[in-house]
C-alpha positions in Angstrom: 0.0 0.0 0.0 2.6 2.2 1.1 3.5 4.8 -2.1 0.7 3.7 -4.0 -2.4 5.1 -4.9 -6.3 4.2 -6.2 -6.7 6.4 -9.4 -9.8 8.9 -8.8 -12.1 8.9 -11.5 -12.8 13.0 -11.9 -14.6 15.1 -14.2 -12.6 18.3 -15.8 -14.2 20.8 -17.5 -12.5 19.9 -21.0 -10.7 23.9 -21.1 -8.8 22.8 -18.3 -7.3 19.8 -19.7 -6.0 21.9 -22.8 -8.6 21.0 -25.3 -9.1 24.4 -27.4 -12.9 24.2 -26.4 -13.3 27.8 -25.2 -15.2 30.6 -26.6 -12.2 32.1 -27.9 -10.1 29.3 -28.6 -7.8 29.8 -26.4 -5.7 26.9 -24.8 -5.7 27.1 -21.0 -2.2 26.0 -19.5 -2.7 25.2 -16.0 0.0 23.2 -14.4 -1.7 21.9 -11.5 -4.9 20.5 -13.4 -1.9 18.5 -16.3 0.0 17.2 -13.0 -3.6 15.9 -11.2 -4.7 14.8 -14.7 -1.6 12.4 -14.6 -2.3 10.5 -11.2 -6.2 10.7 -12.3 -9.0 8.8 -14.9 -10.3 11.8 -16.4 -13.3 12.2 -18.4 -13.2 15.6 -19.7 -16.7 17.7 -20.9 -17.4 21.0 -22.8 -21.3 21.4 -22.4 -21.0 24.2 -24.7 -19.4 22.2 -27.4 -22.3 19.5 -25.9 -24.6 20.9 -27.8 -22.9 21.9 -30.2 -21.7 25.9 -30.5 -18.7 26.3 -32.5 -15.4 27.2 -31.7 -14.9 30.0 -31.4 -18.1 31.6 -30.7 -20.2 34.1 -29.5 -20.2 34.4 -25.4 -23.2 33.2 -23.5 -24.4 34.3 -20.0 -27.0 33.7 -17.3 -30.4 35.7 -16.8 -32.8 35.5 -14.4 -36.2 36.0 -15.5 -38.5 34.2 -13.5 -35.9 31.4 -13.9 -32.2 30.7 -14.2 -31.9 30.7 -18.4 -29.0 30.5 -20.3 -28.6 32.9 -23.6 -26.5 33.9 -26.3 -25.6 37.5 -26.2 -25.4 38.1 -30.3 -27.6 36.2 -31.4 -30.6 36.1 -28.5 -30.8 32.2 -28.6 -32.3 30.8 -25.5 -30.1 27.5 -25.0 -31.5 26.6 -21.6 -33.3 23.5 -22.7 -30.4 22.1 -25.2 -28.0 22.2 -22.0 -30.1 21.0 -19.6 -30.9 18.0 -21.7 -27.1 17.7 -22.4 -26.6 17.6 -19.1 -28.8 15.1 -17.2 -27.9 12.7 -20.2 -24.1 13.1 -19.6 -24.4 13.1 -16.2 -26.7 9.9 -16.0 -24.3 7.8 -18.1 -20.9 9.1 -16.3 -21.1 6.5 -13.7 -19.1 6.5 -10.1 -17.2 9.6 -9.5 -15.0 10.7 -7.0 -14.9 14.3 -7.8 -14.9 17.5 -10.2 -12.5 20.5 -11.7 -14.8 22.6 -13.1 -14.4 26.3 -14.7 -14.6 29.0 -12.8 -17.1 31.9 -13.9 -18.0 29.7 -16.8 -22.1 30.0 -17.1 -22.5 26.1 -17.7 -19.7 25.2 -15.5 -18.8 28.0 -12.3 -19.6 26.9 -9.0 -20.8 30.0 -7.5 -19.0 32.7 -9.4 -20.5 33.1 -12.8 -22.3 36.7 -13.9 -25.8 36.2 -14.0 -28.2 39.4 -15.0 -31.5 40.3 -13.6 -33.5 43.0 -14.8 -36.2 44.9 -12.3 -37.4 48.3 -13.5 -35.6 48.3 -16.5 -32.1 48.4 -14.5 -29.7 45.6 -15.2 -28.1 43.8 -11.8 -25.0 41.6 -11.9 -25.1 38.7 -9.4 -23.0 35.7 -8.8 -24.5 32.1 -9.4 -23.2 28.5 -10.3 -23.6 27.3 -13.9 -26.2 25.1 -14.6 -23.9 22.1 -15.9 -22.1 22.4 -12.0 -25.8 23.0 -10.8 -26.9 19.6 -11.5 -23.8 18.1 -11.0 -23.5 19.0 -7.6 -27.5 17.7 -7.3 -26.2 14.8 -8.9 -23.3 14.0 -6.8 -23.6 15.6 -3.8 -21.1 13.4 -2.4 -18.4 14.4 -4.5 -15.9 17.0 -4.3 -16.2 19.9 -6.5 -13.1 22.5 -6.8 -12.1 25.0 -9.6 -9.3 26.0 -11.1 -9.1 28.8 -8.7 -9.5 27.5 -5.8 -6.8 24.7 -6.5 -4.6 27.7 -6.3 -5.2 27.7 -2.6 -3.2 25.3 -0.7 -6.0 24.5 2.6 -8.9 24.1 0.0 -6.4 21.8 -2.8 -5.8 20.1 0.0 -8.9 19.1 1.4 -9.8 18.2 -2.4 -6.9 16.3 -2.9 -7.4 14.5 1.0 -11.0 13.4 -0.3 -10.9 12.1 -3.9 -8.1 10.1 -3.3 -9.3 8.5 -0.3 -12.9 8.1 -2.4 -11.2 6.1 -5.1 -9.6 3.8 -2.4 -12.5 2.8 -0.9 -14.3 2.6 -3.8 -11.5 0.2 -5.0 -11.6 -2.1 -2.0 -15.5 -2.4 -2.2 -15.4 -3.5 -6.1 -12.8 -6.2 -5.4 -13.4 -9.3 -2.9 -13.2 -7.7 0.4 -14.3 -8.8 4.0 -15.2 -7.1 6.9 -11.6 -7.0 8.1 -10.3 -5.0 5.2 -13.1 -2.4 5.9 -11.1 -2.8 9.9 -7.7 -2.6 8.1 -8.9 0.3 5.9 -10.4 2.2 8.6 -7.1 1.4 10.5 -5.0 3.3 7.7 -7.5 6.3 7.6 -7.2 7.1 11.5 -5.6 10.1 11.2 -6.6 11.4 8.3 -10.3 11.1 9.9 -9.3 12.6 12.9 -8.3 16.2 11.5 -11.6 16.1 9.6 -13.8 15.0 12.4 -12.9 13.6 15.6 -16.6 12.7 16.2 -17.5 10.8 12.8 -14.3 8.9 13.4 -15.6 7.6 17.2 -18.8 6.7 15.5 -16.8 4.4 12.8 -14.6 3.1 15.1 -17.7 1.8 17.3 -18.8 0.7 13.8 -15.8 -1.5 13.2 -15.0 -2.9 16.4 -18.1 -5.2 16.1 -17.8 -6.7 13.0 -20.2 -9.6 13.8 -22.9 -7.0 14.5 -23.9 -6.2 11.1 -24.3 -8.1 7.5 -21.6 -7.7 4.8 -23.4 -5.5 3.2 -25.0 -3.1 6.2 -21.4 -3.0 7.1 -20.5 -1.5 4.3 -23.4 0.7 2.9 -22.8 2.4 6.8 -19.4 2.7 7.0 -19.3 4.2 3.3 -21.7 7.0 4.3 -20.1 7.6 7.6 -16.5 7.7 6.0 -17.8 9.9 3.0 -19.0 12.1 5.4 -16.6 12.7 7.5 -14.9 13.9 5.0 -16.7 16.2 3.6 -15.7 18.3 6.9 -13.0 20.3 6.2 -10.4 20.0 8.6 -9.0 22.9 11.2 -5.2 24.0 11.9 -6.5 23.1 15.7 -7.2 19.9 14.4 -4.2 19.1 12.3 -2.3 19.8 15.4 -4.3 17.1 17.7 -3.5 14.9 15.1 0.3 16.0 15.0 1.0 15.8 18.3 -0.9 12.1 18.5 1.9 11.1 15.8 4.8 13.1 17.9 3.4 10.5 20.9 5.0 7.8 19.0 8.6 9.4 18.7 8.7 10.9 21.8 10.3 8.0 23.7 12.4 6.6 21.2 14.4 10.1 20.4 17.4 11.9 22.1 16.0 14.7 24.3 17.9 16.9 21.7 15.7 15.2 19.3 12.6 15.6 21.3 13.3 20.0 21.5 13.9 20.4 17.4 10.2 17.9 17.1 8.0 19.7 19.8 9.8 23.1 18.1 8.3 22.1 14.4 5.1 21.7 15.9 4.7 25.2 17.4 5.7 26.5 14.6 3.0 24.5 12.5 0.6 26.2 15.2 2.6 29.4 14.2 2.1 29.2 10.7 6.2 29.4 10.4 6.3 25.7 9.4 3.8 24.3 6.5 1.8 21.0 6.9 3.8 19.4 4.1 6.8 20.0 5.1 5.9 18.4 8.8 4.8 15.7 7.1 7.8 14.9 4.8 9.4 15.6 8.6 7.4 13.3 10.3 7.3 10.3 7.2 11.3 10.4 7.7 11.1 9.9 11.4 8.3 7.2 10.8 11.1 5.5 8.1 13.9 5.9 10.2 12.6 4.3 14.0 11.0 1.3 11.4 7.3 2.4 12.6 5.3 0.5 10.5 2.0 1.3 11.8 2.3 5.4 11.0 4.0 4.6 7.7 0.9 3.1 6.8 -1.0 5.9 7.9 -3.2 7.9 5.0 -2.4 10.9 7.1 0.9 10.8 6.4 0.7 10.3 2.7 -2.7 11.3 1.6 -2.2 12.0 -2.1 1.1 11.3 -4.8 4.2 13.0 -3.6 4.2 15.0 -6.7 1.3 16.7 -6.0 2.4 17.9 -2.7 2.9 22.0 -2.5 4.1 24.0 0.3 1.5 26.8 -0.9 
């Protein structure tokens, strides 16, 4: 297990994985989205192109007018129906997903930051809505994590993505296989930590789950566990709680370092509480301590290594 990882299956908005799809036909570059892309099964989808506007062409936006519509500024052409058809019959054949990268301020694909137009009393007002694409997705597959372009440009909320579609794909992995109720145990073992800095509660309820295995049915077992697990991660995690979890992992090393040792670790953790110290670089830290005293039970630890090395940023 240890330095390998489940493949998420993820949706991109097909602009971010350099297809000239735009309105403009413009190639986006974006670095991170080619580098996630690489560790990821990716099904890309332009719903413009969906239903089928050229490229290049002529912009469309949101308006509100009783309802959310979407409509081509040149031309006038009302397109709401076309995409919303194009959309409930892509997103009905897609399948299990363990997340999205959508576009920001797209109209068919934004998550909350499109322009949308309302008009009352003949004045024109801007507001910000999702696309109507990410709209239904996010009906669709409300278990999912959803991020854009933007956001994976900050490091807490990449992070949390990052933390969740991985871990998704795992568990989805296990339960396609032959599993038994002790690899759920084993699984839930290896995600300890990781649960803990999103919610200390959810991962008490899980634990109490798997410590009776003979309480439930294959099948209850699982359905509950997957909930509670998909759940829990969902919450996004605190520096407060990264920093219970920390100093849970420090317990380990504490006794087996020289007191010398023991200043420099206790010294990397306040400044992790500082902000002076990153969470990636304590873990790289920590993961070489974990190597070097031959503890086998953090090194299998998700929390540790939650995602591909080469997807781990200081910002």
């Amino acid at each position: 297990m240890r330095g390998s990882f489940a493949r998420p299956r993820l949706v991109f908005s097909a602009c971010l994985n350099c297809e000239p799809v735009r309105y403009n036909a413009r190639v986006i570059e974006d670095e991170f989205c080619k580098k996630l892309a690489e560790h990821a099964d990716v099904v890309t989808v332009c719903p413009e192109v969906g239903i089928g506007l050229s490229v290049p062409r002529s912009p469309i936006v949101i308006v509100f007018d009783g309802e959310k519509r979407l409509m081509q500024k040149d031309t006038g052409q009302d397109l709401t129906k076309r995409l919303v058809e194009f959309s409930a019959d892509f997103l009905e054949k897609l399948g299990a997903v363990d997340g999205f990268v959508l576009k920001r301020k797209s109209p068919s694909c934004a998550l909350s930051d499109t322009t949308a137009y309302r008009f009352s009393e003949n004045k024109k007002l801007v507001l910000k809505t999702s696309g109507i694409f990410a709209q239904m997705a996010m009906e669709k597959f409300s278990k999912a994590a959803f991020i854009d372009e933007f956001r994976l440009r900050n490091f807490w909320l990449r992070e949390h993505f990052l933390c969740r579609i991985f871990a998704r794909a795992e568990m989805r992995g296990m339960f396609k296989g032959d599993f038994t109720k002790t690899d759920i145990l084993k699984f839930h073992e290896r995600y300890k930590y990781l649960l803990m800095a999103h919610s200390p509660s959810l991962l008490k309820k899980l634990g109490r789950l798997v410590s009776n295995l003979n309480a439930l049915t294959l099948t209850d077992l699982t359905r509950e566990y997957s909930d509670l697990f998909t759940m829990a991660l969902t919450i996004k995690p605190t520096k407060a709680k990264h920093f219970n979890v920390l100093q849970h992992i420090y317990g380990y090393f504490k006794d087996r370092v020289s007191d010398v040792e023991k200043r420099k670790l206790l010294s990397l953790l306040d400044d992790f509480a500082t902000g002076s110290t990153s969470l990636t670089k304590i873990r790289a830290i920590f993961r070489a301590y974990a190597r070097e005293l031959h503890i086998d039970y953090l090194l299998d630890q998700r929390y540790l290594s939650p995602y591909p090395l080469e997807l781990e940023t200081d910002v």
